[in-house]
Backbone as a printed PyTorch tensor [residue, N CA C, xyz], in Angstrom:
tensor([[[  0.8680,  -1.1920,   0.0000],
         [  0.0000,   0.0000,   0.0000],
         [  0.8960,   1.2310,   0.0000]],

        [[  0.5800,   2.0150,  -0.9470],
         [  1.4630,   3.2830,  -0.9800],
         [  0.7900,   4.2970,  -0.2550]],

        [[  1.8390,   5.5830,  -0.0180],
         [  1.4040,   6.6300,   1.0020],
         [  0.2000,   7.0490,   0.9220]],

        [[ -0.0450,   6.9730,  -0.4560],
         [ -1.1470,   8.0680,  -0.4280],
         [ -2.6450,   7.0810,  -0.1010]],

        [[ -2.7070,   6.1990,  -0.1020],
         [ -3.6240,   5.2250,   0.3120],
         [ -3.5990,   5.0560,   2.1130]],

        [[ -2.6790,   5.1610,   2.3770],
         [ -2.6380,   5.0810,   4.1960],
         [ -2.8030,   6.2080,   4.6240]],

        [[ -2.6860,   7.4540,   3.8500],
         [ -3.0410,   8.7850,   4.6040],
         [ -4.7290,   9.1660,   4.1290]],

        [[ -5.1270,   8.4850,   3.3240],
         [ -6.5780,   8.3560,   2.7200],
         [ -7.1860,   7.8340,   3.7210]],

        [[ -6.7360,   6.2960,   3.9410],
         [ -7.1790,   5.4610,   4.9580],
         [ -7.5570,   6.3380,   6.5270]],

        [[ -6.5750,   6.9330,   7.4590],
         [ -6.0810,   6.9970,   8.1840],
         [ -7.4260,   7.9840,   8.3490]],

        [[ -7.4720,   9.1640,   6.9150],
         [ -8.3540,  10.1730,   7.1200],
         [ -9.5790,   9.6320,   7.4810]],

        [[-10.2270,   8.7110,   6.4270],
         [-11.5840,   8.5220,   6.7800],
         [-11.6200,   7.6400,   8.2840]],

        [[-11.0590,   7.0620,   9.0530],
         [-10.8310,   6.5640,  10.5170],
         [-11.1130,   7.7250,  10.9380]],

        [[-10.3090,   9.0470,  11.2220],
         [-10.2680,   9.7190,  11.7350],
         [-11.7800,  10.7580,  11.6840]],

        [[-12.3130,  10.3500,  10.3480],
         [-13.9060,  10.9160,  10.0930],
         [-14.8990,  10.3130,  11.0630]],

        [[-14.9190,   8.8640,  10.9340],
         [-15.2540,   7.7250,  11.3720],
         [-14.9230,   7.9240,  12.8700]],

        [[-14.3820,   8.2740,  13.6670],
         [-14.1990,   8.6770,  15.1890],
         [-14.7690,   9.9650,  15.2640]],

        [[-14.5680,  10.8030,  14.5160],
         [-15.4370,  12.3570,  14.9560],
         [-16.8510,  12.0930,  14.7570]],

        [[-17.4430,  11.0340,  13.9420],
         [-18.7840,  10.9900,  13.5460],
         [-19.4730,  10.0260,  14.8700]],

        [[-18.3580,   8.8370,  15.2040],
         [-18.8770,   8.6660,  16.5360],
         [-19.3580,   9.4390,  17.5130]],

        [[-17.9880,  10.1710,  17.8600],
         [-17.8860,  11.1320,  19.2060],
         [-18.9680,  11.8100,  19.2060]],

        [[-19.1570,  12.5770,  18.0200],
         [-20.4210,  13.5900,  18.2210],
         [-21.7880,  13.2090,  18.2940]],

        [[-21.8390,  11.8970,  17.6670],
         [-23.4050,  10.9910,  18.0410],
         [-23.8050,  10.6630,  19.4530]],

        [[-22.0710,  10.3800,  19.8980],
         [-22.2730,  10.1890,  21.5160],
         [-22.8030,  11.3030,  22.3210]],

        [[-22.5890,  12.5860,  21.3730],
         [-22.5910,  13.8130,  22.4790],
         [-24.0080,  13.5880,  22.1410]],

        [[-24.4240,  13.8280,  20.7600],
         [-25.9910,  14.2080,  20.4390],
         [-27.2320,  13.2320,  21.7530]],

        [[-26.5000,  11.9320,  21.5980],
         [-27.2470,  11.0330,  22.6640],
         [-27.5400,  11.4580,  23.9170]],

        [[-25.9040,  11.8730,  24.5170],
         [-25.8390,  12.1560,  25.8830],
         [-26.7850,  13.4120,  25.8650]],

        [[-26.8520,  14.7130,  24.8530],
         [-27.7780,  16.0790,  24.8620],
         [-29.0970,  15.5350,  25.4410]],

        [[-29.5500,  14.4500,  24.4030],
         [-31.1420,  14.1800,  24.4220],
         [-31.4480,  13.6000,  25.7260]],

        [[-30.4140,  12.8800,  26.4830],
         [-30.7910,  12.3660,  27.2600],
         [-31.1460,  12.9970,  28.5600]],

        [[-30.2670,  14.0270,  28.5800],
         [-30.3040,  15.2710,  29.5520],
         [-31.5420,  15.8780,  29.4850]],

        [[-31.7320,  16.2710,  28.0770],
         [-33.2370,  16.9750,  27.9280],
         [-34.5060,  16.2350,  28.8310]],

        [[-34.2640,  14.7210,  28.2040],
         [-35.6700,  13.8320,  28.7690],
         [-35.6940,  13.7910,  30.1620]],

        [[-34.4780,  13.5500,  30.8660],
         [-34.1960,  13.6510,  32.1280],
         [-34.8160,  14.9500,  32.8880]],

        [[-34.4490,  15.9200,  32.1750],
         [-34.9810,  17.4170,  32.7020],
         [-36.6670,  17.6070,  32.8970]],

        [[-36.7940,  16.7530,  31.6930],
         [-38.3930,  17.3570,  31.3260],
         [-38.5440,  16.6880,  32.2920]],

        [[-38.1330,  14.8380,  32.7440],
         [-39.2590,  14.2120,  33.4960],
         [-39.1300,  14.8600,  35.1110]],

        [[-37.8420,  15.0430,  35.7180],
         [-37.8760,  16.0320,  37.1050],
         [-38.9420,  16.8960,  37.1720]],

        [[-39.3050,  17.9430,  35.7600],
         [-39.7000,  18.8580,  36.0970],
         [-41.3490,  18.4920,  36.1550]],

        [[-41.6230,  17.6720,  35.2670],
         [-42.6810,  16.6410,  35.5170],
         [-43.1780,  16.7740,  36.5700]],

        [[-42.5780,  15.5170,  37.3270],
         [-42.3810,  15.1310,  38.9240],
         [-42.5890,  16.3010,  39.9870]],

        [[-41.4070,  17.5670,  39.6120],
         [-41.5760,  18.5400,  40.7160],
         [-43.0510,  18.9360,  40.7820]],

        [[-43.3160,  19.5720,  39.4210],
         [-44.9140,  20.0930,  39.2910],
         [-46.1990,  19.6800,  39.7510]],

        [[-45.8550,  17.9480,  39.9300],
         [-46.8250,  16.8770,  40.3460],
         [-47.0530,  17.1370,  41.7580]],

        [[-45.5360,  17.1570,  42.7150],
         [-45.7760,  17.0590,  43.5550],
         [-46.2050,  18.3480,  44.1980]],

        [[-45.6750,  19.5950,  43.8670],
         [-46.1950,  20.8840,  44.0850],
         [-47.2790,  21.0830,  44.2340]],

        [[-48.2750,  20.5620,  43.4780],
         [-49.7530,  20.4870,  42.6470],
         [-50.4310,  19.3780,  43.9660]],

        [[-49.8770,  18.0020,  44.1720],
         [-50.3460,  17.6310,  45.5690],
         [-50.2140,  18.1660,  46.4540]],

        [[-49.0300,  18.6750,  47.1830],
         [-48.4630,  19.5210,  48.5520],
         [-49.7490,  20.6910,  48.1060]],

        [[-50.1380,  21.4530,  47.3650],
         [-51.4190,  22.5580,  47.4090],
         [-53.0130,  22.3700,  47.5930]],

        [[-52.8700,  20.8020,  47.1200],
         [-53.9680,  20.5110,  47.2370],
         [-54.1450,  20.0990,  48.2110]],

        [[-53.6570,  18.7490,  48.8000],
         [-53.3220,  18.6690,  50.3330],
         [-53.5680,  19.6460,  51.3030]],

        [[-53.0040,  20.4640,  51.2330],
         [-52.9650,  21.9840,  51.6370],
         [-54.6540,  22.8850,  52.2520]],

        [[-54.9020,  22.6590,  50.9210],
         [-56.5310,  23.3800,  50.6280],
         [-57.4000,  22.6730,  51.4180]],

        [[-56.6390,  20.8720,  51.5170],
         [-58.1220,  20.4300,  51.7380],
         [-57.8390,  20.2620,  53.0910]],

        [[-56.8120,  20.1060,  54.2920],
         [-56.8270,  20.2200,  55.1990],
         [-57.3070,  21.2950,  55.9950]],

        [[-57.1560,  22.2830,  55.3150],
         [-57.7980,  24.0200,  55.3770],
         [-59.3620,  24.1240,  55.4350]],

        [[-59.3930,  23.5630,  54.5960],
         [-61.2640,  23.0130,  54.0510],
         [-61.7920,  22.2700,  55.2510]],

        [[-60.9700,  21.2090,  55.6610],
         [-61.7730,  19.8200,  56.5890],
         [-61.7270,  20.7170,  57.7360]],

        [[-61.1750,  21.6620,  58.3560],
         [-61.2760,  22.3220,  59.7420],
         [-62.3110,  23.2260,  59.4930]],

        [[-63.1330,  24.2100,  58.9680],
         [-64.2170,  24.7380,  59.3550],
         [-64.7880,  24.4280,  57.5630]],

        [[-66.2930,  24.2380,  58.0070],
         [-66.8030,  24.5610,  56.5030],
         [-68.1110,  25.8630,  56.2240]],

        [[-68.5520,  26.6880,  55.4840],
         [-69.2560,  27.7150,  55.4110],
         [-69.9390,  27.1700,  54.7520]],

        [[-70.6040,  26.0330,  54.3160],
         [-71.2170,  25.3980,  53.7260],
         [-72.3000,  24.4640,  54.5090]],

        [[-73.3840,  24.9200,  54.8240],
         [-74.3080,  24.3020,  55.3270],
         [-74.5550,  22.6790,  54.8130]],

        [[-74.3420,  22.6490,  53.7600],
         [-75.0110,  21.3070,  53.0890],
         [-73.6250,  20.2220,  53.1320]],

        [[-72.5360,  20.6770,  53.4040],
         [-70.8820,  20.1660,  53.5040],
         [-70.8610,  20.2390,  54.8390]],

        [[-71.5620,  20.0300,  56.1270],
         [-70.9370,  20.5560,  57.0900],
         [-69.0200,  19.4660,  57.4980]],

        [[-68.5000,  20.2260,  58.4680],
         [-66.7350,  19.3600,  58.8810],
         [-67.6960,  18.9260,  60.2590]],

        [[-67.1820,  17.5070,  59.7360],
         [-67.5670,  16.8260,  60.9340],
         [-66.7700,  16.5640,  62.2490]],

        [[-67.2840,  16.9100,  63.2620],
         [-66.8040,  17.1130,  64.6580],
         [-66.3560,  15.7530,  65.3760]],

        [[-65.4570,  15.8240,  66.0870],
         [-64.7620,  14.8720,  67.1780],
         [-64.4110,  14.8500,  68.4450]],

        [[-64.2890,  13.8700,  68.6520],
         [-64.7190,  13.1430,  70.3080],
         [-63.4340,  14.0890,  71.0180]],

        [[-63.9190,  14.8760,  72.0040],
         [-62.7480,  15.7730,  72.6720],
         [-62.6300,  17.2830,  72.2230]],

        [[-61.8120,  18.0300,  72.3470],
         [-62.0560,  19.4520,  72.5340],
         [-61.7580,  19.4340,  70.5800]],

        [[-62.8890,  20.7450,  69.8320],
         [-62.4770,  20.8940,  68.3700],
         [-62.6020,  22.4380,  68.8330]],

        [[-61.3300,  23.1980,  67.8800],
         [-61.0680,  24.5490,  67.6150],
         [-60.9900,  25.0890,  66.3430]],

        [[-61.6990,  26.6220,  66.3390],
         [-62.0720,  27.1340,  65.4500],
         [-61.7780,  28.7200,  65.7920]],

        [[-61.6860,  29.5840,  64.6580],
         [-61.6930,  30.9110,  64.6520],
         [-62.9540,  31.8010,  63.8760]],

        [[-63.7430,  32.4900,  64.2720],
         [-64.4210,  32.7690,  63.3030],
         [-64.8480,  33.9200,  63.5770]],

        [[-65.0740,  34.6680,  62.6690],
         [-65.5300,  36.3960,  62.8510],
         [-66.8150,  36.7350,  61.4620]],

        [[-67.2530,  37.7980,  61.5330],
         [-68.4830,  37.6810,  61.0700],
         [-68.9970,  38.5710,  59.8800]],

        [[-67.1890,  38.4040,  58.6010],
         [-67.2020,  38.3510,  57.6440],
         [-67.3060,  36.5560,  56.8200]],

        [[-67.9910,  35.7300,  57.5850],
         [-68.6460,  34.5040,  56.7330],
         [-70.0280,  34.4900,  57.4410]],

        [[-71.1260,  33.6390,  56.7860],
         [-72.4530,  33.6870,  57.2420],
         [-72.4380,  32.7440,  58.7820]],

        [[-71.6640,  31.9770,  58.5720],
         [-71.3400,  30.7200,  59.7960],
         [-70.7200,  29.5990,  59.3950]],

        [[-70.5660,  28.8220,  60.6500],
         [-69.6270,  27.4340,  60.1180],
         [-70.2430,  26.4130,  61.0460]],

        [[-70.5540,  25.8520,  60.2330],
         [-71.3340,  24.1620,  60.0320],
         [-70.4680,  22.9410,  60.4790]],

        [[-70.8950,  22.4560,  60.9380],
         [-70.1930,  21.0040,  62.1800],
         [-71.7870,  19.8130,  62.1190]],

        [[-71.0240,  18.6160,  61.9710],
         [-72.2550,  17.4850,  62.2290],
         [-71.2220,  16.4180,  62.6140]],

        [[-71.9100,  15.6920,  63.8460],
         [-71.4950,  14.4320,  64.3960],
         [-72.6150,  13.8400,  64.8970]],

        [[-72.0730,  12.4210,  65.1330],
         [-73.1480,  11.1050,  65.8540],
         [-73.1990,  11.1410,  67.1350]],

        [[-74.2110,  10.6500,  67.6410],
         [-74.4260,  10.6650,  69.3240],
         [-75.2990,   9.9450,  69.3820]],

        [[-74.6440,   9.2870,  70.4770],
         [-76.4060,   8.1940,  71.3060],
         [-75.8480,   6.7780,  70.1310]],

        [[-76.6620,   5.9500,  70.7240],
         [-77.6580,   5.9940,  72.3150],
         [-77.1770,   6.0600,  73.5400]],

        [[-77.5450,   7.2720,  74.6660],
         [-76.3870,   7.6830,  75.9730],
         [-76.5760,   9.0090,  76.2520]],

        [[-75.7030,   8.7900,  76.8450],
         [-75.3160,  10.8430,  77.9680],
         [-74.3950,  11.4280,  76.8770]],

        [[-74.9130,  12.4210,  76.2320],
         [-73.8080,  13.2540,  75.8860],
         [-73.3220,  15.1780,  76.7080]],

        [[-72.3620,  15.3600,  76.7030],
         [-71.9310,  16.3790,  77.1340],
         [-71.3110,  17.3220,  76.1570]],

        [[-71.6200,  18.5900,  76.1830],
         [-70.8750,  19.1920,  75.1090],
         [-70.5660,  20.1500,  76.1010]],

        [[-69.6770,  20.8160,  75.7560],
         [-68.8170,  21.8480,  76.6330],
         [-68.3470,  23.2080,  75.6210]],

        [[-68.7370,  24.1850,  76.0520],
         [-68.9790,  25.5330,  74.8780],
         [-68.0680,  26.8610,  75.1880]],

        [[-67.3230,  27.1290,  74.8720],
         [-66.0610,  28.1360,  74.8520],
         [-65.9710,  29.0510,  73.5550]],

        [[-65.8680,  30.4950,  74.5360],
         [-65.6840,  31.4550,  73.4680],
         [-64.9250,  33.3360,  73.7220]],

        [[-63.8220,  33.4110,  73.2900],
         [-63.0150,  34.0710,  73.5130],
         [-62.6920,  35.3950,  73.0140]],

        [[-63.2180,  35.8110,  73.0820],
         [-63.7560,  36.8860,  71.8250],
         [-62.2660,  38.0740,  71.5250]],

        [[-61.9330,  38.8050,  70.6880],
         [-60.8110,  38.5640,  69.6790],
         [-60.4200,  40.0890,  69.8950]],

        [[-61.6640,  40.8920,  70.9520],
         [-61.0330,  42.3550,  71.1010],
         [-61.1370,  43.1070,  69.8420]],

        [[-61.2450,  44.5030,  70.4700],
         [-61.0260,  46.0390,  69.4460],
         [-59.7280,  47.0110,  69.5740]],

        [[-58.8520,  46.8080,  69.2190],
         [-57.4920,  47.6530,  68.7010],
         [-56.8920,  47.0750,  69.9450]],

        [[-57.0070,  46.0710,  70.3400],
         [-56.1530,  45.2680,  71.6560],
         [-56.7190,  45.5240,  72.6800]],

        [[-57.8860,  46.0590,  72.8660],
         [-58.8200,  45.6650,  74.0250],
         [-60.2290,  45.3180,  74.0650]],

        [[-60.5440,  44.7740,  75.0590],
         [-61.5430,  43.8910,  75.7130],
         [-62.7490,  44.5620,  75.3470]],

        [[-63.3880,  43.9700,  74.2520],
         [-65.5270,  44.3920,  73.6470],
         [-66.0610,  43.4030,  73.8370]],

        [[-67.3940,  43.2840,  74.6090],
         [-68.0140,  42.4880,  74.9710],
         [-68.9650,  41.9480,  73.8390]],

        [[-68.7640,  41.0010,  73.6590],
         [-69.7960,  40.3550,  72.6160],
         [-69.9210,  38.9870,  72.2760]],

        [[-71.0870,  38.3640,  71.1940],
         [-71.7210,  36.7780,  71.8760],
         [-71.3020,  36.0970,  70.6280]],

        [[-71.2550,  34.7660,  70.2590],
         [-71.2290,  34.0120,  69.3760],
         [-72.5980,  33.0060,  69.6090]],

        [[-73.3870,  32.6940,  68.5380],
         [-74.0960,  31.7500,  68.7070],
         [-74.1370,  30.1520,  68.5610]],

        [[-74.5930,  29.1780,  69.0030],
         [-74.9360,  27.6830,  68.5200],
         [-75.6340,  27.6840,  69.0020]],

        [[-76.4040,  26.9470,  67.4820],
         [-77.4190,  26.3510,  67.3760],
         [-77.5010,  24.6120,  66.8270]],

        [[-78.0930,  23.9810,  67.2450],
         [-78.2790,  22.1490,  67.5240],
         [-79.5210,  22.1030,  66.7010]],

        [[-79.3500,  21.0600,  65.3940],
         [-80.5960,  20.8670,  65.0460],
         [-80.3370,  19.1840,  64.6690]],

        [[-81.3210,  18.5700,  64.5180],
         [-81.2440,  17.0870,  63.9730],
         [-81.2230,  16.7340,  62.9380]],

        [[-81.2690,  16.2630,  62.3930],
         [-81.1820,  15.3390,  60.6360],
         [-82.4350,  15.9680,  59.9790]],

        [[-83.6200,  16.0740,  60.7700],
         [-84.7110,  15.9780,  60.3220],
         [-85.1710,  18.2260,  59.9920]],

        [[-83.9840,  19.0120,  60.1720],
         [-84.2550,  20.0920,  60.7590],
         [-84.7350,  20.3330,  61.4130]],

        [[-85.1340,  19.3340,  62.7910],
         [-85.8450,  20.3980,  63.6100],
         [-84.6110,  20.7680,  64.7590]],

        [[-84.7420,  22.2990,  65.0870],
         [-84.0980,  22.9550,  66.0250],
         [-84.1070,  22.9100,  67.3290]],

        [[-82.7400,  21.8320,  68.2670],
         [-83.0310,  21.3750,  69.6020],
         [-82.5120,  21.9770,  70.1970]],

        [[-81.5550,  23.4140,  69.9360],
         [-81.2150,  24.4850,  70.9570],
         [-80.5900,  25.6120,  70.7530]],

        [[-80.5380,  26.7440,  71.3080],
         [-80.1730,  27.4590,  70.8140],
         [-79.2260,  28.1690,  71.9790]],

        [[-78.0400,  28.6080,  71.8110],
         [-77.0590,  28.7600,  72.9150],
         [-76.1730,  29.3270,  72.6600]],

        [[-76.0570,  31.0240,  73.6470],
         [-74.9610,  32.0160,  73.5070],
         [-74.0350,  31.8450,  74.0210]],

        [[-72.9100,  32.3890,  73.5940],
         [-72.0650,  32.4730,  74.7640],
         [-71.7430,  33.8370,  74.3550]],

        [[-70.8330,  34.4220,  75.8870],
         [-71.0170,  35.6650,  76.0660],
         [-69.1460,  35.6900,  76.7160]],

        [[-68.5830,  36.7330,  75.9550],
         [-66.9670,  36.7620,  76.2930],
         [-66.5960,  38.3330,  76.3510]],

        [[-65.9000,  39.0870,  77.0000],
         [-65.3270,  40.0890,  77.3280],
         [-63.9700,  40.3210,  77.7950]],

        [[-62.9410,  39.7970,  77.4670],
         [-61.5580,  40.0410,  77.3950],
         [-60.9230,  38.1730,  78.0540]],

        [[-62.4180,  37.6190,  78.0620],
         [-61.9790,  36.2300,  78.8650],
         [-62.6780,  35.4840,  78.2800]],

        [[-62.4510,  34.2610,  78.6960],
         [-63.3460,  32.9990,  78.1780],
         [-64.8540,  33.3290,  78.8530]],

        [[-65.7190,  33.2150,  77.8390],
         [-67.2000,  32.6580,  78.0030],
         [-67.9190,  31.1820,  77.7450]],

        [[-68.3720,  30.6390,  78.8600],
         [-68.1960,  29.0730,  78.8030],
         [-69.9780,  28.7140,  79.2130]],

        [[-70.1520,  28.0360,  78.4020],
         [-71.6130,  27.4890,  78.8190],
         [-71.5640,  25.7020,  78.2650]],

        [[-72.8920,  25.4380,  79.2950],
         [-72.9550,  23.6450,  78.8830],
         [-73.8230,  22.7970,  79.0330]],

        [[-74.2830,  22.0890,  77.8970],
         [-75.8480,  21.3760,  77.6470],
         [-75.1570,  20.1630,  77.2200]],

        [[-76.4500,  18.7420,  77.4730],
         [-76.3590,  18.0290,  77.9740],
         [-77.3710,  16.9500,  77.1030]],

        [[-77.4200,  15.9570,  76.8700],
         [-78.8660,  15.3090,  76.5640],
         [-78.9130,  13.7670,  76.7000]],

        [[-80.0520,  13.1150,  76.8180],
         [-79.5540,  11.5800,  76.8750],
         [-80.4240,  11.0190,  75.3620]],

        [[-80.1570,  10.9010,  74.5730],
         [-80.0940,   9.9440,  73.3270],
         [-80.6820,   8.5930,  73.5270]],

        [[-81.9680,   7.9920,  73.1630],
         [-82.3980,   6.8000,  73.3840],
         [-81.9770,   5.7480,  71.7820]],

        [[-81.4490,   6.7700,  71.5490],
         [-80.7920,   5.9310,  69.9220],
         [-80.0240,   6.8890,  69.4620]],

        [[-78.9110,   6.3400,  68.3240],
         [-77.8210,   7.2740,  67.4790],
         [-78.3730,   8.1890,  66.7040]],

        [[-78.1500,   9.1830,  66.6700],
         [-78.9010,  10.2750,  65.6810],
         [-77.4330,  11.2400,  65.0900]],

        [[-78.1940,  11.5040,  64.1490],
         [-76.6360,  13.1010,  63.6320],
         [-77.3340,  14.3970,  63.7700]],

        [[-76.1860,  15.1790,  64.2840],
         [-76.4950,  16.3770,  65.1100],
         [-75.5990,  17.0920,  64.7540]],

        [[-76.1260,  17.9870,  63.7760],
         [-75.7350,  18.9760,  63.3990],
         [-75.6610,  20.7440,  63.8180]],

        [[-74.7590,  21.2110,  63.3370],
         [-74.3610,  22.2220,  64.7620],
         [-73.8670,  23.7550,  63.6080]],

        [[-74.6190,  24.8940,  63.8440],
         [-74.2850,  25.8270,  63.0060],
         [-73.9210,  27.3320,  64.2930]],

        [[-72.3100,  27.5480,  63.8620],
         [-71.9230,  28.4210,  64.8710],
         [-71.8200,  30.1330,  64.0460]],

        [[-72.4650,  30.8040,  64.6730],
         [-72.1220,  32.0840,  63.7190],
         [-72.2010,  33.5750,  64.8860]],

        [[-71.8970,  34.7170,  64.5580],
         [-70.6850,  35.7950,  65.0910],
         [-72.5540,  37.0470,  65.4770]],

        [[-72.1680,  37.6430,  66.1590],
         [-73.6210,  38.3770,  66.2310],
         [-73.5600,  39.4850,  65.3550]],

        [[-74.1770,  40.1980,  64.9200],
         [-73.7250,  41.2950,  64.0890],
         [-73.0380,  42.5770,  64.1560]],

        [[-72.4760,  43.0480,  63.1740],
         [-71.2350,  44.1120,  63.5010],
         [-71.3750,  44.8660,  62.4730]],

        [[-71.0790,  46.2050,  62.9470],
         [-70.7180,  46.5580,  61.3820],
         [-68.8790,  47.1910,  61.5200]],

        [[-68.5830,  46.6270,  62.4810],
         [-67.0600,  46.1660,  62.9240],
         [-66.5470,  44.9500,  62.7100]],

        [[-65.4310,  44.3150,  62.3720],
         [-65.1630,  43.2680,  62.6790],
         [-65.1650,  42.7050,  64.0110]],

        [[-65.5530,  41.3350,  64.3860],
         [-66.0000,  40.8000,  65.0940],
         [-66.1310,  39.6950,  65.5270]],

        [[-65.4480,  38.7040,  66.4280],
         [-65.6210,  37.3940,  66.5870],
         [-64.5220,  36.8900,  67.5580]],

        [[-64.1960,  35.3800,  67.1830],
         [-62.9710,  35.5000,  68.1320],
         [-62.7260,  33.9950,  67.8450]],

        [[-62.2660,  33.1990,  69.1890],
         [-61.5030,  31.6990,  69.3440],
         [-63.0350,  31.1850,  69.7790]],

        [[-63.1720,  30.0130,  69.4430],
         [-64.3460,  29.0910,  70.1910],
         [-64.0910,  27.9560,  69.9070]],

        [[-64.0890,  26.7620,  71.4140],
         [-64.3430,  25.7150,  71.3000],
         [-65.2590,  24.5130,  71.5270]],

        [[-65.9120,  23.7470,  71.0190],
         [-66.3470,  22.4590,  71.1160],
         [-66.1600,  21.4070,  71.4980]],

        [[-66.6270,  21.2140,  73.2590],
         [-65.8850,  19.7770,  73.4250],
         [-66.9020,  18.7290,  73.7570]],

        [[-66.8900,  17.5220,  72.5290],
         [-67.8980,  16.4830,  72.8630],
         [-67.1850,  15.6870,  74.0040]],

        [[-68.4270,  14.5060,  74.7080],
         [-68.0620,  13.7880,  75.6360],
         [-69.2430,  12.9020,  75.8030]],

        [[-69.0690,  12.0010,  75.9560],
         [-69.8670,  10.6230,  76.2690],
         [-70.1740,   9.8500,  74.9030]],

        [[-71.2780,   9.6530,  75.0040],
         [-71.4770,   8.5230,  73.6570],
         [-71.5800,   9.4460,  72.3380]],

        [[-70.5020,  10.0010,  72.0530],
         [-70.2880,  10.6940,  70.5190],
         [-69.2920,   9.6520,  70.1050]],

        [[-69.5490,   9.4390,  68.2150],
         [-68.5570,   8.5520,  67.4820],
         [-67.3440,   9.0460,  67.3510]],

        [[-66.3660,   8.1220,  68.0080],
         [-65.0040,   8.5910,  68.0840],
         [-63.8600,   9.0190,  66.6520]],

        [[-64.5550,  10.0810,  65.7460],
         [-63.4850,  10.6350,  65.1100],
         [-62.9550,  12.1270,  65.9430]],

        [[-61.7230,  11.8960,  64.5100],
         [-60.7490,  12.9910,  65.2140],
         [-61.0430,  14.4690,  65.3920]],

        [[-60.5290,  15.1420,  66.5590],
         [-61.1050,  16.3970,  67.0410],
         [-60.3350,  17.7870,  65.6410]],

        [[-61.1030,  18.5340,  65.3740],
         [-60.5680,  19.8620,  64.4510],
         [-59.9490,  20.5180,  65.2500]],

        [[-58.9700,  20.9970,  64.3630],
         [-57.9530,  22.4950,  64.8960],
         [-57.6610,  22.6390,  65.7710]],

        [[-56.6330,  21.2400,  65.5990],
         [-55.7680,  20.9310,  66.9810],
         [-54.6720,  21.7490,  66.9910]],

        [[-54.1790,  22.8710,  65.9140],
         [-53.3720,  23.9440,  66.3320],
         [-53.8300,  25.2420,  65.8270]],

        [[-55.0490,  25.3560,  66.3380],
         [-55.8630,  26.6220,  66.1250],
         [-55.8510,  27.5020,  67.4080]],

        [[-55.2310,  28.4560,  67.7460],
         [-55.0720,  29.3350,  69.2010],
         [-56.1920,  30.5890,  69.1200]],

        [[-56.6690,  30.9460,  70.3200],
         [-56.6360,  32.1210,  70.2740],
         [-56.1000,  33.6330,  69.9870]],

        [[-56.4870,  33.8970,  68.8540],
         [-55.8860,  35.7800,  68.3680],
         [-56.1840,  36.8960,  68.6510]],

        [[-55.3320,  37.8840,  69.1600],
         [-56.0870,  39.2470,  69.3730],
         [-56.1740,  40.0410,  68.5490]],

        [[-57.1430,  41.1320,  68.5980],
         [-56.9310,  42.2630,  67.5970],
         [-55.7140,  43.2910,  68.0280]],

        [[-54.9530,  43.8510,  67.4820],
         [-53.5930,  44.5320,  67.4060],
         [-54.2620,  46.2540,  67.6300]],

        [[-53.5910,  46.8070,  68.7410],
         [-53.5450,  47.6070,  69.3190],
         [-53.4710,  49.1990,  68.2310]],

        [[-54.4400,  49.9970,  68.5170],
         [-54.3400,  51.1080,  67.4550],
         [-53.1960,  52.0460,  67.7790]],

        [[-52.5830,  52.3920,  66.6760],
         [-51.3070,  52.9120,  67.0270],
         [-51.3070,  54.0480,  66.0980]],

        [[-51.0870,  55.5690,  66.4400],
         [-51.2650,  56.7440,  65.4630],
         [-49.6250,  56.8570,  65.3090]],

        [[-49.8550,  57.7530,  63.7250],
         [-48.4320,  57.3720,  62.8340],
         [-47.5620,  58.4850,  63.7890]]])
């Protein structure tokens, strides 16, 4: 084989390795791409659960929805509510037995001090009819009241809590604590505290 045939040769090898190399790169590019897209996939997915998640745990602690009421649990349930919503709706089981409910309400103050004012519940049955109606009354402290009933069978008892009227904002902390023969689900807004209103301060 003469020169000029081995430097011919040698060239197209040397074509033949650059045409590799760069297929390898083109591969390795695409693969990066698919890789990227599917992370970003994934991140979006899970973002999109973690919000929804989110909403609906937000949702299951009070509902403004009469016909949705969040159903209540065995032991103390907490709530915040003031009287820019119409009210918030609660239903649980009771009976057959003694039940105890225990009624707390903390009311939320005007520019960081103490206004006296009531929150209502009201108790009605499956059937709408209305079995009580019950204020409570708070002024820089807890207002606590407590009714009682004995159940000759299981019934659902539904419970609508709402703010008295204002043409201030208005409301505060209130809690719900069942006891005796209520069905043992879990209690709401187990890290729901009492808030005050923030002190008026001129500029």
């Amino acid at each position: 084989m003469d020169t000029g045939s081995r430097e011919e040769n040698a060239s197209k090898e040397n074509l033949e390795l650059r045409s590799d190399s760069i297929g390898a790169e083109l591969k390795r590019q695409r693969m990066e791409a698919v890789l990227k897209r599917s992370w970003t996939i994934v991140l979006r997915g899970m973002v999109l659960v973690l919000c929804v998640g989110g909403f609906a745990a937000r949702s299951a602690a009070q509902s403004t929805d009469p016909h949705h009421p969040t159903v209540l649990g065995l032991g103390v349930n907490r709530a915040d509510i003031t009287n820019d919503v119409p009210g918030q709706y609660y239903t649980f089981m009771a009976g057959p037995g003694h039940v105890d409910v225990e009624l707390a309400f903390k009311e939320m103050g005007l520019f960081g001090n103490p206004m006296r004012q009531h929150i209502n519940f009201d108790f009605w049955n499956a059937d709408g009819v209305h079995l009580s109606h019950i204020e409570v009354v708070s002024e820089g402290d807890f207002g606590r009241r407590h009714t009682d009933a004995d159940l000759p069978t299981q019934q659902r008892i539904n419970l609508a809590v709402t703010t008295q009227w204002g043409a201030i904002k208005v409301g505060g902390y209130y809690e719900v604590e069942l006891k005796g023969a209520v069905e043992p689900e879990a209690p709401v807004g187990a890290d729901v505290k009492p808030e005050q209103s923030q002190p008026l301060t001129r500029p």
